[in-house]
C-alpha positions as CSV (number, residue, x, y, z in Angstrom):
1,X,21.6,173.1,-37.2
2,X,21.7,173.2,-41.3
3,X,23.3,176.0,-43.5
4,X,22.2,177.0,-46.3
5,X,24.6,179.9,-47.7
6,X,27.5,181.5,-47.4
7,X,25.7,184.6,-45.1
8,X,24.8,181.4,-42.0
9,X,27.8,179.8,-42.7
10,X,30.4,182.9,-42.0
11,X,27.9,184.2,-38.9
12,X,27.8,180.4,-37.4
13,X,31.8,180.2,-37.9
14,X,32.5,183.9,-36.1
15,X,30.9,182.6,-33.4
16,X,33.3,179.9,-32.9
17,X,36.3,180.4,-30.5
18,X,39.9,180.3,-31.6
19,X,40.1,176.6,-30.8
20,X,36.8,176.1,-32.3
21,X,37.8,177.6,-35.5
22,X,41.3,176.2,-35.8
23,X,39.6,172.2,-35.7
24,X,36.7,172.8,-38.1
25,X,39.4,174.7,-40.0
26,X,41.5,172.1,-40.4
27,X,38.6,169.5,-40.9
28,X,38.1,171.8,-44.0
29,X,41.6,171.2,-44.9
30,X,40.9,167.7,-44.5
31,X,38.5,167.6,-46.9
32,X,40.3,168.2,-50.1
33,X,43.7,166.5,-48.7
34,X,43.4,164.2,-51.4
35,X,44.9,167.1,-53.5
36,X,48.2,167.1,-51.4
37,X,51.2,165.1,-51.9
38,X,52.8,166.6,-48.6
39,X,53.2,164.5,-45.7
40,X,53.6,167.3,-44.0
41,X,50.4,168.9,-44.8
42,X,48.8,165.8,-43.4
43,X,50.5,166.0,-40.3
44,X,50.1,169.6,-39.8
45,X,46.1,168.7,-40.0
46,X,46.1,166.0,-37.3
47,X,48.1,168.6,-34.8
48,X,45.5,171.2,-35.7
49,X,42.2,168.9,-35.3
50,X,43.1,168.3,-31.6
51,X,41.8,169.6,-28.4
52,X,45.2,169.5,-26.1
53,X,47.5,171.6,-28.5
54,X,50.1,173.0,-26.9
55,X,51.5,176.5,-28.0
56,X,54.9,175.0,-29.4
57,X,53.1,172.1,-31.2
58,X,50.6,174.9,-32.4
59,X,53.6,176.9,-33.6
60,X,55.5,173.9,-35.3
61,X,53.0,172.7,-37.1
62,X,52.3,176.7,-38.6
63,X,56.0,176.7,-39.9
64,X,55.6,173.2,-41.0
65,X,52.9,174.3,-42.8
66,X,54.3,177.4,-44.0
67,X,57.2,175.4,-46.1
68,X,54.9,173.6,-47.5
69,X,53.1,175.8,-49.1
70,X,56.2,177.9,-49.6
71,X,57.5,175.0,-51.6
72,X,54.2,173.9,-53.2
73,X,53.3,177.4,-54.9
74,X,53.6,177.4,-58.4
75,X,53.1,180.4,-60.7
76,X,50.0,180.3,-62.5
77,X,50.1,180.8,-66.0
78,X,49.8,179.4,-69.5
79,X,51.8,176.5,-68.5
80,X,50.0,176.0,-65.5
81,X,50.3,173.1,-63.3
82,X,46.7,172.5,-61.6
83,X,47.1,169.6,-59.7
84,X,50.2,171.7,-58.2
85,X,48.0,174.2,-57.7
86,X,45.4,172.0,-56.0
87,X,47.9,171.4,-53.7
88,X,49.1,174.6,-52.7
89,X,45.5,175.5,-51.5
90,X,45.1,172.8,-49.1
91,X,48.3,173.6,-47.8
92,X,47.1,177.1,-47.6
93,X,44.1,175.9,-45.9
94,X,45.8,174.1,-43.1
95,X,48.2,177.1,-42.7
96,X,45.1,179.2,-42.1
97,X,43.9,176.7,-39.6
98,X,46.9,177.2,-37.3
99,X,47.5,180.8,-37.8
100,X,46.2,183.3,-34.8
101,X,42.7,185.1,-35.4
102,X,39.6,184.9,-36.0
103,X,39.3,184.0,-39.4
104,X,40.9,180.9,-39.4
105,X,37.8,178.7,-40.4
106,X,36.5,181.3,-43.1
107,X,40.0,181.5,-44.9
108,X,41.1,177.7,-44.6
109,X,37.2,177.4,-45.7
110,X,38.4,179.8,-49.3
111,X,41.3,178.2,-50.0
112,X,39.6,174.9,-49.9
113,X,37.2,175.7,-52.4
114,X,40.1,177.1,-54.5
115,X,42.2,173.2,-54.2
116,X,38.6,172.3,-55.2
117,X,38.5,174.6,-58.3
118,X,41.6,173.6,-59.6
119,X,41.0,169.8,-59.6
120,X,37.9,171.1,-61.2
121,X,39.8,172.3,-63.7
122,X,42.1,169.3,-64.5
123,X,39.1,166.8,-64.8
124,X,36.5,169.3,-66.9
125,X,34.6,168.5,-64.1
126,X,32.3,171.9,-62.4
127,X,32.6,172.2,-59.1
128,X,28.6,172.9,-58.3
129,X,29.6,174.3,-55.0
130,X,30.1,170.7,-53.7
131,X,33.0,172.1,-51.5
132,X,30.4,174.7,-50.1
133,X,27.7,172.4,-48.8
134,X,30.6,170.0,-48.0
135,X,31.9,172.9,-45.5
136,X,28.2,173.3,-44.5
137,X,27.9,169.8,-43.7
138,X,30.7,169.3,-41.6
139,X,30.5,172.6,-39.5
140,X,26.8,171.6,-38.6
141,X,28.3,168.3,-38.0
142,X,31.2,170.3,-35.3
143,X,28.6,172.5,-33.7
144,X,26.4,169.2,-32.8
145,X,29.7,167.9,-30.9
């Protein structure tokens, strides 16, 4: 399966089931982890990406995940510090991976591109939606599992 836009990309993801949407969630998390310092943002990842979660390691790894990004957010203004910024985002992404609903892949998916944005940001570098065809790439590369 290939995805071309955001349209294919949000229809093939609804269609996941809660398990399915937490691991390609968290692979999306994954992706821009390079933008995290947090250890515990990394581990809350590998709990999310597995098969045999249990319901308490589901809900540690949320709360885990919550401090982090509790204690990663920074207030965005003229003294802005991106790459904490950057940060925050993936660790909203892998909160969004573990959190109950449906939209777990979609929102970890948005907060993503936002980490992406702000490194974008601190390097003068655009982004050329290379975080959106990197999320199409590795849900067509789930769904094929």
């Amino acid at each position: 399966m290939t995805i071309h836009n955001d349209s294919e990309f949000k229809s093939a993801l609804d269609k996941l089931p809660r398990g399915g949407q937490r691991q390609v969630a968290a692979r999306f998390a994954e992706n821009v982890l390079a933008l995290s310092k947090d250890a515990r943002v990394k581990n809350a990842i590998g709990v999310a990406k597995r098969d045999d979660i249990t319901e308490e390691e589901l809900a540690s790894a949320f709360e885990s995940a919550k401090k982090a990004s509790v204690d990663s957010f920074t207030q965005c203004g003229k003294e802005c510090d991106w790459n904490s910024q950057a940060g925050h985002f993936v660790a909203q992404a892998v909160l969004s991976s573990l959190k109950p609903g449906y939209s777990q892949a979609w929102d970890a998916a948005m907060h993503a591109r936002m980490a992406r944005t702000c490194e974008s940001i601190v390097t003068g570098h655009g982004t050329d939606n290379a975080e959106a065809s990197a999320q199409y790439r590795i849900l067509a590369e789930f769904l094929k599992v």
